[in-house]
N, C-alpha and C positions, 0 to 999 in steps of 0.2 A: 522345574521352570527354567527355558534358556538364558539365557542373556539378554538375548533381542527383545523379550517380553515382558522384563522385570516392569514392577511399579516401581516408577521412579520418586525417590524424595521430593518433599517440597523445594528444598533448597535445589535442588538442578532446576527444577520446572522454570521457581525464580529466577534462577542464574542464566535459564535458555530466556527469559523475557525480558532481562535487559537487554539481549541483546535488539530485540526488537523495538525497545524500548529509544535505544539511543539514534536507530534508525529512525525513527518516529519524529525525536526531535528535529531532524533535517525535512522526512515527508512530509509531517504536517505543516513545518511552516514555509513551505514549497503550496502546499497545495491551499492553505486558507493566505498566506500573507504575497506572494511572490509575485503576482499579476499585481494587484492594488503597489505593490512597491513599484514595481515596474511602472505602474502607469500614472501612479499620483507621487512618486518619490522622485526616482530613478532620473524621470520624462521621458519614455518613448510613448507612442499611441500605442492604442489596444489593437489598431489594427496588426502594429509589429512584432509584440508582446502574443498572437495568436499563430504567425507565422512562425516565429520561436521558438513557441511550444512544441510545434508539428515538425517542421523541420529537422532537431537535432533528433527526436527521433528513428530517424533516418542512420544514425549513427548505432542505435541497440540490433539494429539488424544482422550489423559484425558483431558487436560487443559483446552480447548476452549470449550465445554460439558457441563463441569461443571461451570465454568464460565460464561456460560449464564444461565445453572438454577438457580446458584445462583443469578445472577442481575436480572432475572426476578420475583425474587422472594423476593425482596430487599424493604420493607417499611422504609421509614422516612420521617419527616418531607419536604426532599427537593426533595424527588422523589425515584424514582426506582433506577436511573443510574449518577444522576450528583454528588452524593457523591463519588464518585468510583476517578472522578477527583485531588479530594482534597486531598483524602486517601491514592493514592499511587504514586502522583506525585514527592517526594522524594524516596524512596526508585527506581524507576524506575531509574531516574536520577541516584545514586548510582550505580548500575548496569552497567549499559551506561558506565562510568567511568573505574570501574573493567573490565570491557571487552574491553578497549583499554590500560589499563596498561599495559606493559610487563616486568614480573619479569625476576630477573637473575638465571633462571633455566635451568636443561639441559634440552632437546626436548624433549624426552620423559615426564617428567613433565611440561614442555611446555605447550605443547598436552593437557595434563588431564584441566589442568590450562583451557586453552581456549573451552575444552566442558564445563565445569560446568559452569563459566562466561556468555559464549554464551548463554546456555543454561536457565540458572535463566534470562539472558534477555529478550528471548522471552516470558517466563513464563509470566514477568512483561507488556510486549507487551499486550497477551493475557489478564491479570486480568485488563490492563486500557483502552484498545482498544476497547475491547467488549463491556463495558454501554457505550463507548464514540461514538460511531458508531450506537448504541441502539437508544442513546437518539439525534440524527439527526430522527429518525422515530417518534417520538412522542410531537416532536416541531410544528408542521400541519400537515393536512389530504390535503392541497389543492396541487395539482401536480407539478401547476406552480412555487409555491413556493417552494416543494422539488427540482425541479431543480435549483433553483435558491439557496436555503442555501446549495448543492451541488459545487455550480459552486463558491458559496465566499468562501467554504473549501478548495477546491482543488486550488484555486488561492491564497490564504493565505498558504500555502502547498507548492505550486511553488515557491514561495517569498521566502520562510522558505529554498527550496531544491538550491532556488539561492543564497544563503548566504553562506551554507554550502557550496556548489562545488567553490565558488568564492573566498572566505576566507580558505574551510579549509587549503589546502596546503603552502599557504605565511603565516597562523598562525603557523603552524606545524614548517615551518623554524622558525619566530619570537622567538616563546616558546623556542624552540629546540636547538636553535642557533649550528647547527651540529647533535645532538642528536636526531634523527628523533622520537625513543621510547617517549622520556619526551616530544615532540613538540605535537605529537598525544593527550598523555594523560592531557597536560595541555591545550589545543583548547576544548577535550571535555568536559573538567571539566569545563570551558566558557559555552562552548554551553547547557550540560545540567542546567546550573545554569538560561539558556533563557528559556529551556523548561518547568522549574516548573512554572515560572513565568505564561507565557502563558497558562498553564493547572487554573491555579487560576482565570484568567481573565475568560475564558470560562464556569467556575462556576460561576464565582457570574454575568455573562448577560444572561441566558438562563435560559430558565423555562418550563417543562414539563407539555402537556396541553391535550394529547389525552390519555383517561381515557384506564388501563388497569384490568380487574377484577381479582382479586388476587390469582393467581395460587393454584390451589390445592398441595397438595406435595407428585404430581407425582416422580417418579422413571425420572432418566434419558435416559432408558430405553422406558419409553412411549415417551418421549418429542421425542426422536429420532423417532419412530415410525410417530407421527404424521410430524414431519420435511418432513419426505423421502414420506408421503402424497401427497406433493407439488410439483408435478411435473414442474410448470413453476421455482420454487426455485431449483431443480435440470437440469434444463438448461443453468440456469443462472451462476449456480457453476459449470459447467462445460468451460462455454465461462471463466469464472474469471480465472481456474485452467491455460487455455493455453493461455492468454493474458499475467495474470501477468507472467507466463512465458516468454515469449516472452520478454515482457520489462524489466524484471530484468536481464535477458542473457545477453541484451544488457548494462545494466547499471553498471552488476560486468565484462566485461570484455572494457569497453569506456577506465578504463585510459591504459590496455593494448592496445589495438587498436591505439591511439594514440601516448605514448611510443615507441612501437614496430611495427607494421603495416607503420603509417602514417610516424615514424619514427623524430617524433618531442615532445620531452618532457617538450622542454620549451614551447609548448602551453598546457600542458594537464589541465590548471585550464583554459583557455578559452573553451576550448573544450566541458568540461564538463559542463561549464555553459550556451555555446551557447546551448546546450539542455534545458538544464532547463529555460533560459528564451522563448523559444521557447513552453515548458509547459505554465509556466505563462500565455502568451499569449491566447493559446488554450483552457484554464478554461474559459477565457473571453468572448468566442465565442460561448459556449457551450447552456446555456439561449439564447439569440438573435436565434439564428438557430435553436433550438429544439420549440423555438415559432411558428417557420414559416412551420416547418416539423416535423415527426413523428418521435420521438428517437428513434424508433428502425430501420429506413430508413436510418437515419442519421449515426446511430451506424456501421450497415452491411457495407455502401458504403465506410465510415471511414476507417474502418479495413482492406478494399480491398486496398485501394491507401497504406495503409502503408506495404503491403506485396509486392507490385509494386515497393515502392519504395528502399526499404530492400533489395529484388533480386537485382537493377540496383545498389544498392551503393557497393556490390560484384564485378563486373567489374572494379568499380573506380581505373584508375590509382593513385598512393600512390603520384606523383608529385600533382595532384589536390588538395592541401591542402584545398583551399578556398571552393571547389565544395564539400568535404566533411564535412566542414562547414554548408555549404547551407544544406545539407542532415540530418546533425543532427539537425539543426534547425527543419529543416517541419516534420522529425519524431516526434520529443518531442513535436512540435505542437499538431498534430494528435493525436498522444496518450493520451494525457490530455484533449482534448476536444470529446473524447468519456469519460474517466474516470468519469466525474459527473453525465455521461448516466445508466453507468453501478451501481453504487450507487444506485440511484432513482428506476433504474427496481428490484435490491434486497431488496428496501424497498417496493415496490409494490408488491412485493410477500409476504409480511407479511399481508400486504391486505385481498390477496389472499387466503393463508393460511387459514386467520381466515375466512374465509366463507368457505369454504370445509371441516374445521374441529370442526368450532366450537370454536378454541384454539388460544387465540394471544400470539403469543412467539416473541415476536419483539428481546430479547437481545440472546434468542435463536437459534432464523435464523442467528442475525449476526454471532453472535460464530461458524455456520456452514460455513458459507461464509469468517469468518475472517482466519478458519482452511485453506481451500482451496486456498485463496490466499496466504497464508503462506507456504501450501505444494506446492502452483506453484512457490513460491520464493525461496523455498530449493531446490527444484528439479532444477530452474534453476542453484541454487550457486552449486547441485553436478554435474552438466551435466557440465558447468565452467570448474570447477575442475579436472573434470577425464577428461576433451575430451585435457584440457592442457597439462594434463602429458602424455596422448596418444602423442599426438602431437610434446612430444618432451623439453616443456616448464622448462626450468629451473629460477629460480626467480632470478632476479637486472644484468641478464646478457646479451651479446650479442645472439641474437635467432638465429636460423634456420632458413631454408624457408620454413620447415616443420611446426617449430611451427609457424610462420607468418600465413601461410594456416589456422593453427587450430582456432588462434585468428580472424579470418576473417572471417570463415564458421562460428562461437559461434556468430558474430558480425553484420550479414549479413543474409545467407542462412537460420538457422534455427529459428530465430526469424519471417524469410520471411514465411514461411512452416505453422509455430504456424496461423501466423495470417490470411493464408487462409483457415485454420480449421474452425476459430474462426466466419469467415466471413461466413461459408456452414450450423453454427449452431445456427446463431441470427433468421433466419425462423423458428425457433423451438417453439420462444417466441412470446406468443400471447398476454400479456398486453400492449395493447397500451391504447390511453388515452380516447374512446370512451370504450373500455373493462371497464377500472378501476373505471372511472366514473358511470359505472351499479354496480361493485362490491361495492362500497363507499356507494351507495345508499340503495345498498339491506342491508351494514353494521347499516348505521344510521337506520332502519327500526326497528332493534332488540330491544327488550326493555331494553336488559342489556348498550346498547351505549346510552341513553339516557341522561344519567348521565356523567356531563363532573366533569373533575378535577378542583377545585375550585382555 
């Protein structure tokens, strides 16, 4: 047995999910809390808070690019990608902080205030995100076991997104005592002080073992070239782009839904959590079941039941509190237990890649994948955004029944839509696990794969 294929310890698996873990506590309280801060904290409109979202986007264009030629082209002593952890796990944390401060400025400086903030956040996203994602591809070659250091991330992840949704709001009051700005700022100044922590733990249990030969220094201009090669790697960034859409629609307008829709704000921290442990859950399931059947079988028929059950929570009379309870449970189930699917098939396309090209770009590929999911996570916070202020939506006040509608179509209908796209283009993908297994074989064949990292 090589190197590249060992079963890995429990302890690495754990140690590789902090690190996503600590990522998590930034994503998820970006993706459920950052809009409603923005719009009922902060005070900008939802219309500007949408534009926001989309715009800095416009910045991972460069960012995420370059960020993996540079990690894949990263020698030291500890590896390509697990320095990246150590390096800028404060200053991320920092950031995190800044962008939930709210100075006492007037809105228009407001405004600039929270592009740049936002924006150096994702920056940081991207420069720890990308080896941290990387270096999940180069811990084994063996399949069963990427699902499986998959499925301990994304379950450490869900734990991480249950804390935040569970805690943050009763800290915000704690902190805040009235003061919802300083309640914000001092929960996150907490939390990020948990995420360096966890970024450190995830470096010193993990070790990089499948050998990569040392990139020429290519143009990023080629790398791109060879990327867009990859045809099963642009299938797979296309399901990513309208998934995480789907589920981030859903997750920057939950505590609206609840507030206003459901019409109860004194449950929005259960609400939000029943989701997330609902996640938790569905990490668990993901390994056991992808043992038994084909991930991407699993994946397709997944994605359907959640567009079924998206459509029907649309009709939900707004008195069924509990039944839409039940509803966000089996979503956030579902959802997460494709999540560790879609992981592993973007790392199988690195595989991929390097037999059709010649070229292993593992921190490469993610950075194209990390872009796409991030452009389906703005595109959702500006679709949020502008479809609220369409609709009518004014921040911390009594709503319309117009804008009720908008929060319910954002919350319901077009997540439902996303995910029967999503579901018409998983046949697109043809690495299953008798494919990958040919490609693995024909990889070790090569004489440059001969040679493992010591």
């Amino acid at each position: 047995m090589t190197q590249s294929n060992i079963k890995l310890s429990v302890t690495e698996k754990l140690g590789y999910g902090m690190g996503d873990a600590a990522s998590n506590i930034i994503f998820q309280t970006v993706m459920t809390f950052l809009a409603f801060f923005y719009t009922d904290i902060f005070g900008i409109s939802a219309a500007a808070v949408g534009t926001l979202f989309l715009s800095v986007r416009l910045l991972d264009a460069i960012t995420d690019p370059v960020m993996g030629a540079v990690a894949d082209r990263t020698e030291t002593k500890w590896g390509k990608y697990r320095p990246y952890l150590v390096w800028l796990c404060i200053p991320y944390a920092a950031i995190c902080i800044l962008t939930f401060t709210t100075p006492d400025w007037s809105e228009n400086a407001k405004l600039v205030y929270a592009f740049v903030t936002y924006g150096l956040l994702m920056i940081m996203y991207t420069a720890i995100n990308i080896p941290y994602c990387a270096l999940g591809g180069v811990l084994t070659s063996d399949p069963k076991e990427r699902v499986s250091i998959q499925s301990y991330r994304f379950a450490l992840a869900s734990l991480a997104g249950i804390m935040i949704t569970a805690f943050t709001l009763p800290l915000v009051d704690f902190f805040g005592n009235g003061d919802k700005a300083q309640g914000y700022q001092f929960t996150i100044i907490l939390m990020s002080m948990i995420g360096v922590g966890l970024f450190i733990i995830c470096f010193a249990t993990t070790k990089e073992r499948i050998p990569s030969p040392k990139r020429a220094d290519y143009s990023i201009k080629h790398d791109l070239k060879m990327l867009l090669k990859n045809d099963q790697w642009i299938v797979v960034g296309i399901i990513t782009f309208i998934v995480m859409f789907a589920v981030i629609l859903r997750a920057t307008v939950s505590l609206y839904y609840v507030n206003y829709v459901l019409n109860r704000p004194d449950l929005a921290t259960a609400f939000v959590t029943t989701g997330m442990v609902g996640m938790f859950l569905g990490t668990l399931f993901a390994k056991p079941i992808t043992d038994k059947f084909c991930k991407v079988k699993v994946y397709s028929y997944t994605t359907l039941t959640i567009a079924c059950l998206c459509f029907a929570l649309y009709f939900l009379d707004n008195s069924y509190v509990l039944l839409a309870f039940g509803f966000q449970f089996l979503i956030g189930f579902l959802q997460q237990m494709t999540t560790p699917i879609i992981w592993v098939m973007m790392t199988d396309t690195v595989d991929y890649g390097e037999l059709k090209t010649g070229e292993r770009m593992t921190a490469f590929t993610f950075s194209g994948s990390l872009f796409i999911l991030k452009l389906g996570m703005s595109v959702a916070g500006a679709i949020a955004g502008w479809i609220l202020a369409f609709y009518g939506y004014q921040g911390a006040e009594q709503q319309t029944e117009r804008a009720l509608e908008g929060i319910n179509l954002l919350f319901t209908i077009i997540p439902a839509t996303a995910s029967l796209i999503a579901f018409g283009l998983v046949r697109k993908y043809k690495l299953n696990n008798v494919q990958l297994k040919n490609i693995q074989q024909q990889l070790s064949a090569r004489p440059d794969m001969t040679m493992e990292r010591a």
